[in-house]
C-alpha positions, 0 to 999 in steps of 0.5 A, spaced: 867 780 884 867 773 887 861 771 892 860 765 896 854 762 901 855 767 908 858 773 905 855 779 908 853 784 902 851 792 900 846 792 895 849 797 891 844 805 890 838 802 896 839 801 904 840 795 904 845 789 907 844 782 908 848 775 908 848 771 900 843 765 901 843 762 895 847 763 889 844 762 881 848 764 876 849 772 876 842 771 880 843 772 888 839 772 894 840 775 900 837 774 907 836 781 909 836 783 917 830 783 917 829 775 915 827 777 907 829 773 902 830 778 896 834 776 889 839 781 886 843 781 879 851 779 882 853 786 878 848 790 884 852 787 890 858 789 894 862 786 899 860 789 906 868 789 907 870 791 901 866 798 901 872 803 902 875 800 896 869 801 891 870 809 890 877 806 887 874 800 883 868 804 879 873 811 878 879 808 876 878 806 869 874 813 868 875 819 867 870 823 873 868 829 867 865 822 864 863 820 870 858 827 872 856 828 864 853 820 865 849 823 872 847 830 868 845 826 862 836 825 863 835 819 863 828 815 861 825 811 866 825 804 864 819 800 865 819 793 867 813 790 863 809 785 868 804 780 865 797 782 866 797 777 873 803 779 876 801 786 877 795 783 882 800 778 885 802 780 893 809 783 894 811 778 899 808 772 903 809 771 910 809 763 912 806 764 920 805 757 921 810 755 927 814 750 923 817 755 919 818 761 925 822 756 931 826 749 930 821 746 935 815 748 937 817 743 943 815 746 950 812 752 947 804 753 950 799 754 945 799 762 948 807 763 947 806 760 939 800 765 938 804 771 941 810 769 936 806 769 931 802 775 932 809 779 934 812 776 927 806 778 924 805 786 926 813 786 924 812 785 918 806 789 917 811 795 920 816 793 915 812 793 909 808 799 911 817 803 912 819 800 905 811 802 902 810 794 900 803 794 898 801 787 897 803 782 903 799 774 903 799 772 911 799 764 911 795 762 917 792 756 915 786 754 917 786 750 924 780 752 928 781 760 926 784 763 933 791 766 928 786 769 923 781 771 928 788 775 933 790 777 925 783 780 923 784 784 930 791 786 929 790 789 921 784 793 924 787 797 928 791 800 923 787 806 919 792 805 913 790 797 911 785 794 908 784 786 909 781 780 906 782 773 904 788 771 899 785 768 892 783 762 894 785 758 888 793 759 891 792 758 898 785 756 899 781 758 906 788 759 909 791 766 908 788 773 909 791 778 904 794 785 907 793 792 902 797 798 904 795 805 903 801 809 901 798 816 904 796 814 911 791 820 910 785 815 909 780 815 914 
């Protein structure tokens, strides 16, 4: 299946959609509706428009008693081994500097910045916290602190986040590091 910049894609076993941003090889990266860029192998993605057409594609070549042994077969999880640093490594950035949320700042007062980035920043908190991402890097910079300081407020109204700053050989002083409970049953 051919894939070209813009195509609106399904990936394939997870409730995900978005549009192709980059493509390398058999490597592609989505955008997904929620503005995050994520990297899938060409062979887990469909074309939104060509989803009807699936159910024939994947059957016609097989017989559907193959098919539901395959299903039936217990199968062993797969691990990916992770080099001992990734496992520490944040799941996802968010950049807050305003250069990377609007086009121009121009026109924007340092309260309309602020509440942008405070918005951005709770909703990809909530996001992180529906899809169970544990590990989120908050790129604030260093300025004269205000963001950090309405970002350590906005955190700590949360019961299931604990917050700290980001390894500072990485980012320096300009990043908080967001650690998510997945049993909101912590107090």
């Amino acid at each position: 299946m051919r894939f070209k910049l813009g195509d609106h894609v399904l990936v394939l076993d997870e409730d995900l959609s978005g549009i192709i941003k980059h493509i390398e090889g058999s490597i592609i990266s989505i955008e997904t509706d929620d503005g995050f860029e994520i990297d899938f192998n060409m062979n887990e993605l469909v074309l939104k428009d060509k989803r009807a057409s699936i159910e024939s594609e994947v059957f016609s070549n097989s017989n559907i008693n193959d098919v539901v042994l395959e299903k039936e077969a217990p199968k062993r999880k797969q691990q990916i081994k992770k080099r001992f640093k990734e496992r520490y490594e944040p799941s996802m950035e968010v950049d807050l500097h305003i250069n990377q949320l609007v086009k121009s700042a121009k026109g924007m007062s340092n309260h309309d910045m602020l509440t942008l980035q405070l918005d951005t920043a709770k909703r990809k908190l909530e996001f992180a916290i529906s899809k169970r991402i544990q590990k989120i890097v908050f790129i604030h910079g260093v300025g004269e602190g205000v963001l950090k300081m309405e970002l350590e407020y906005l955190f700590g109204r949360y019961n299931n986040v604990k917050f700290y700053d980001a390894n500072y050989q990485k980012y320096g002083l300009g990043a908080t590091e967001v650690y998510i409970y997945q049993n909101a049953s912590r107090s």
